[in-house]
Structures are given as C-alpha cells and as structure tokens.
C-alpha positions as CSV (number, residue, x, y, z in Angstrom):
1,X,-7.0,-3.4,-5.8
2,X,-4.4,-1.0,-4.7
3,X,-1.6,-1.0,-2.6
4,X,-1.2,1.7,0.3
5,X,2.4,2.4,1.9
6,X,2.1,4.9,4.9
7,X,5.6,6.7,5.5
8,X,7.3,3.9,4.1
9,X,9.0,2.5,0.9
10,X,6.1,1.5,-1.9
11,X,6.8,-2.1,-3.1
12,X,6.4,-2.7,-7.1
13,X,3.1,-4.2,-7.9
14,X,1.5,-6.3,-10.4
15,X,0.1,-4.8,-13.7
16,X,-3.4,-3.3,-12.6
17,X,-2.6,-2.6,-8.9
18,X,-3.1,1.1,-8.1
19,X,0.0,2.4,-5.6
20,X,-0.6,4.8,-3.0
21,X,2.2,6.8,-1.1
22,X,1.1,8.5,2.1
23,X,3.7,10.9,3.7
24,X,3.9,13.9,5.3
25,X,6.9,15.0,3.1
26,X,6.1,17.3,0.3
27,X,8.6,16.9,-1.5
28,X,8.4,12.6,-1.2
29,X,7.0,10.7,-4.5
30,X,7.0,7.1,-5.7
31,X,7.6,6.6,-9.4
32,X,3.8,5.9,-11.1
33,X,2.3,6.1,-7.9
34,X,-0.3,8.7,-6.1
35,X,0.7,10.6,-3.5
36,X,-1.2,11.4,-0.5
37,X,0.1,14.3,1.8
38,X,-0.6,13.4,5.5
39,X,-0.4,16.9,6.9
40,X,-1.8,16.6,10.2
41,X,-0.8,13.2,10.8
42,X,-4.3,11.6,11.3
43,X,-3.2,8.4,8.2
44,X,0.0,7.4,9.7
45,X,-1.9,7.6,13.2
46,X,-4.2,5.5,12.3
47,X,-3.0,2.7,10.0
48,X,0.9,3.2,11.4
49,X,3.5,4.4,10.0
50,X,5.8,2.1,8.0
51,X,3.1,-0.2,7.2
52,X,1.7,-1.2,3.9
53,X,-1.8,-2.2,2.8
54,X,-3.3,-4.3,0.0
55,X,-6.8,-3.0,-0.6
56,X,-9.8,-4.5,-1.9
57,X,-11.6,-2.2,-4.6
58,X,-14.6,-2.3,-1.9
59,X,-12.3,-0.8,0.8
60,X,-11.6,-3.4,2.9
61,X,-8.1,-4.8,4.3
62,X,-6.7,-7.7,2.3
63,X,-3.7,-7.4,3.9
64,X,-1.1,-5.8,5.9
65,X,2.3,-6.1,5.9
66,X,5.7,-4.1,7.2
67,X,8.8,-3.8,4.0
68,X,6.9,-6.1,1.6
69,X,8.8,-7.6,-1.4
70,X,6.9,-7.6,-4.8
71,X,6.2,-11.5,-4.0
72,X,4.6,-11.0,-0.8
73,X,2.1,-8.4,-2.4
74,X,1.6,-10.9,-5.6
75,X,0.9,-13.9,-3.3
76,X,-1.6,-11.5,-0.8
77,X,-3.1,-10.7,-3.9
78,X,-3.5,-14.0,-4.6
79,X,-5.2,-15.0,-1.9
80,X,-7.5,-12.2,-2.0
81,X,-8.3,-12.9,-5.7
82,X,-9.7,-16.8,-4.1
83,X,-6.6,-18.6,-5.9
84,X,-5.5,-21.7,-3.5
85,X,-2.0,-22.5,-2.3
C-alpha cells in the first residue's frame, strides 16, 4: 500500500505504508517520504490538488481523502485490508 498526497500536507502512516509527495516545488520534501516533481502539472490535473490517495499495491484507489489525520488513513487501510467495523 502507499499513500499519495498531491500538493498537499503528507499524513503519517502505519509501519509498511510507502508515502508519496507530489509537488511542483523543488525544493518541497516530506520527511521518509518519495518525492515526485509535477513539472508540467499533468498529476495535480488529474487527481486534484490537495487531495490524498491510499493505494492498493495493484494500483487501484482505496481511497481518497482531503487533510487526512493518521486515523483516517489507518481505518481506510483497514477497510481495504477486509477487516470489519
């Protein structure tokens, strides 16, 4: 799983969780995360700025939220994982 945050503030995630930054800002980084420079615009066009992603390791959309807390990630993962509520 890993967590994508286009142009916005990368939540903490649980142990295992890749974290992805995407920003057109150079000189932008996110403590143990990978950073993804969006020079042309074409990530934040498309998945909207500000947003963040939990992704499934086969690429699809778990979940999408807008300023995330660590819980909300934790409880998406969750859910994606098959645990019940």
């Amino acid at each position: 799983f890993a967590v994508m945050s286009v142009e916005a503030e990368l939540p903490d995630t649980p142990a295992g969780v890749d974290r992805i930054l995407v920003t057109a800002d150079r000189a932008r980084r996110a403590n143990g995360a990978t950073t993804l420079i969006d020079t042309d615009g074409k990530v934040a066009a498309r998945y909207g700025a500000g947003n963040t992603y939990l992704l499934r390791p086969d690429q699809h959309v778990a979940a999408r939220f807008v300023a995330p807390t660590s819980d909300d990630i934790c409880a998406a993962l969750a859910r994606a994982m098959g645990a019940r509520s």
